[in-house]
C-alpha positions in Angstrom: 13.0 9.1 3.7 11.1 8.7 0.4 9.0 6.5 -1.6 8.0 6.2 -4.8 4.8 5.1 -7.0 5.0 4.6 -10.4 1.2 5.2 -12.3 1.1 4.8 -16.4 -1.5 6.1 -19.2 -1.5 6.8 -22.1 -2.4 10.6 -23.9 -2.6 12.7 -26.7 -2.3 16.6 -26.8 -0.6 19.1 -29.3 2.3 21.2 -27.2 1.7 25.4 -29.1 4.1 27.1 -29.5 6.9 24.5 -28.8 9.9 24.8 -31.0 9.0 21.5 -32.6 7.0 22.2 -35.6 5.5 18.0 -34.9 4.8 18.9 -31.7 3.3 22.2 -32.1 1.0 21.3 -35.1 -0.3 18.0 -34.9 -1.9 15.8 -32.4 0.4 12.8 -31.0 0.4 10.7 -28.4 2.8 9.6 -25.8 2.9 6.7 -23.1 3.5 8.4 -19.9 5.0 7.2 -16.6 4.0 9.5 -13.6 6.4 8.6 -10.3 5.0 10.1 -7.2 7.8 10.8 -4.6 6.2 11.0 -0.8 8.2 11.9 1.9 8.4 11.6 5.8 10.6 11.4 8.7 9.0 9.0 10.3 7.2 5.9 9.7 3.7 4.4 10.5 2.3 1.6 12.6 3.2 -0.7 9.9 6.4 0.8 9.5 5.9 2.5 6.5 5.7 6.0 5.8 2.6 5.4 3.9 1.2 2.5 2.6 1.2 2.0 -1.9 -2.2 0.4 -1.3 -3.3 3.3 -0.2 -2.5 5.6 -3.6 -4.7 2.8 -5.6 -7.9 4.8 -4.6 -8.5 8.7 -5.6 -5.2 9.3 -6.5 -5.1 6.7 -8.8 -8.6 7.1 -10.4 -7.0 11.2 -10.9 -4.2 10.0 -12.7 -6.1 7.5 -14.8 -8.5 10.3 -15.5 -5.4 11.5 -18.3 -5.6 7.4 -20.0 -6.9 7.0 -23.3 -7.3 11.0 -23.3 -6.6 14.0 -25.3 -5.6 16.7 -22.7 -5.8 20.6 -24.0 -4.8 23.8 -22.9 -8.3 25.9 -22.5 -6.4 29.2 -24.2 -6.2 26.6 -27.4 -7.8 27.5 -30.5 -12.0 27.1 -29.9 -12.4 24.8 -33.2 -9.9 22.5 -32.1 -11.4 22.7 -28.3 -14.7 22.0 -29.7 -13.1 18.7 -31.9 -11.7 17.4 -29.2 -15.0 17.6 -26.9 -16.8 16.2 -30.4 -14.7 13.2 -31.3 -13.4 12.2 -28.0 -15.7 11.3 -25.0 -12.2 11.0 -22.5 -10.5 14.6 -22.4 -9.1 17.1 -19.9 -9.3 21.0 -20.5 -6.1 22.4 -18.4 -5.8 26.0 -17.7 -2.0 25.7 -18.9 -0.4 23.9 -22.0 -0.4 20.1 -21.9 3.6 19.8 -21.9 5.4 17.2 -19.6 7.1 20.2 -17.6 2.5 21.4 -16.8 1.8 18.0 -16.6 4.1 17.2 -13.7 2.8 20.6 -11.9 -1.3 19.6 -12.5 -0.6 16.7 -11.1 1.0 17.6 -8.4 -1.8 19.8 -7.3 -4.0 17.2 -7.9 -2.3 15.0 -5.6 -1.2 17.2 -3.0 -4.9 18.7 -2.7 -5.8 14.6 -2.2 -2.8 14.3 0.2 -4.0 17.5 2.4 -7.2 16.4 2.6 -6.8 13.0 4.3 -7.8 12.0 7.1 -4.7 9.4 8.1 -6.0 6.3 10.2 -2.6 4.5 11.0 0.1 7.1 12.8 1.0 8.3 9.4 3.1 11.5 10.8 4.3 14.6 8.2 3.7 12.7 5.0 4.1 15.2 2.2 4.4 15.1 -1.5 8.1 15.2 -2.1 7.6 16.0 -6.0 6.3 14.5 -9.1 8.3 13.2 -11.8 6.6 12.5 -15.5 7.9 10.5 -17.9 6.8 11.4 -21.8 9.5 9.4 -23.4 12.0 7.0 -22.9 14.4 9.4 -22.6 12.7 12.7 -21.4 11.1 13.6 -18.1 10.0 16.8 -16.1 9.9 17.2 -12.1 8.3 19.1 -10.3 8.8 20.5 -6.6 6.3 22.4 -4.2 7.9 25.8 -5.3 7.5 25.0 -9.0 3.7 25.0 -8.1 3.6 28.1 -6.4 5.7 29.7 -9.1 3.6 32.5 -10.9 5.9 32.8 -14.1 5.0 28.8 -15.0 1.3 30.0 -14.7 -0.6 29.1 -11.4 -2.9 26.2 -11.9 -6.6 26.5 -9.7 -8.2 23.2 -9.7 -11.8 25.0 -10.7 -9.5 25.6 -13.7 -9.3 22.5 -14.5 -12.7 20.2 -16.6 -12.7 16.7 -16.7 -15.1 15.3 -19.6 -18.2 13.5 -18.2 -17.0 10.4 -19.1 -13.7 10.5 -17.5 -15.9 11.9 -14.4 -18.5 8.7 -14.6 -14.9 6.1 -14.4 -14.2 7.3 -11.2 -15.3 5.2 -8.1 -16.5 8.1 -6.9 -18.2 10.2 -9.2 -18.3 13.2 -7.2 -14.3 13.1 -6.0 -13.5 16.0 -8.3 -16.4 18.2 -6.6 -15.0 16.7 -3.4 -11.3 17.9 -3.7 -12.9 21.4 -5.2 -14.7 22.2 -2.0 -12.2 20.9 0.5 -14.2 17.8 1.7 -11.8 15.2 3.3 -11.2 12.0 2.4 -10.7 9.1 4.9 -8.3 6.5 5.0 -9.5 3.3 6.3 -9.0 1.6 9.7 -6.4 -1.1 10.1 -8.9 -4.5 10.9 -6.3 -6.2 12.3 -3.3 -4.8 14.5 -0.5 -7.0 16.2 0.1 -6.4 19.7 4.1 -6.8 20.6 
């Protein structure tokens, strides 16, 4: 079975080399929608396979991290880098272009690493990330699977290779969860307060 959670924000980033000269050339922004697709054959003590309040907490605050943001490929040229860093206190440097196809695979690393590293508190069995769908128009999405991640010719992404801004880092509820995620710590779901004997 699935499920899916929707997430929005809102971005700007130039796409190089694209065979759109706007694209390519000039900064522009887009309002994204990022679907996250979970997936388990079996469900938890609340009969779920896992609870949407629970994806309001560090996976959220990642995907929020890309709001009100310019995102930029780190192989970009170093004046515009440095412009970006200058005139923008919210940016991400990615270690792959910021197009909707590498979104979709950062953020699935992102989530997945969250995912992995959860400690699940309420008979959640063989939850996994199904795939990652995002949304740059209307009309135009990318998503990605598990083997799109672990595909070398799309570039691997390393999450040491990828900088938040300091600002974007001080948001967060924790302001140490990207360190967290980088050195494997786990994250802990909370305890159910009140269960319902049958």
């Amino acid at each position: 079975m699935l499920i899916r959670k929707l997430f929005r924000f809102e971005n700007a980033h130039i796409v190089r080399n694209c065979s759109s000269d706007r694209c390519s050339r000039s900064i522009h922004g887009h309002s994204y929608q990022v679907e996250i697709l979970l997936e388990a054959h079996a469900l938890d003590n609340g009969q779920m396979i896992y609870d949407f309040g629970l994806l309001k907490g560090h996976i959220k605050d990642l995907i929020d991290s890309f709001d009100h943001a310019v995102a930029f490929w780190d192989k970009d040229n170093a004046e515009y880098i440095a412009f970006c860093k200058q005139f923008s206190a919210r940016w991400i440097s990615l270690p792959v272009s910021p197009s909707a196809e590498q979104f979709s695979r950062v953020i699935f690393v992102l989530v997945d690493s969250v995912l992995k590293q959860t400690v699940m508190q309420n008979g959640e069995a063989d939850v996994s990330l199904h795939s990652i769908i995002v949304h740059e128009t209307i009309t135009g999405y990318a998503q990605c699977f598990r083997d799109d991640v672990e595909n070398p010719r799309m570039g691997l992404i390393h999450l040491d290779e990828i900088v938040f801004s300091e600002q974007v880092c001080s948001e967060w509820s924790d302001h140490q969860l990207f360190e967290k995620l980088k050195k494997g710590e786990l994250f802990i779901n909370p305890t159910v307060k009140h269960q319902v004997m049958i």
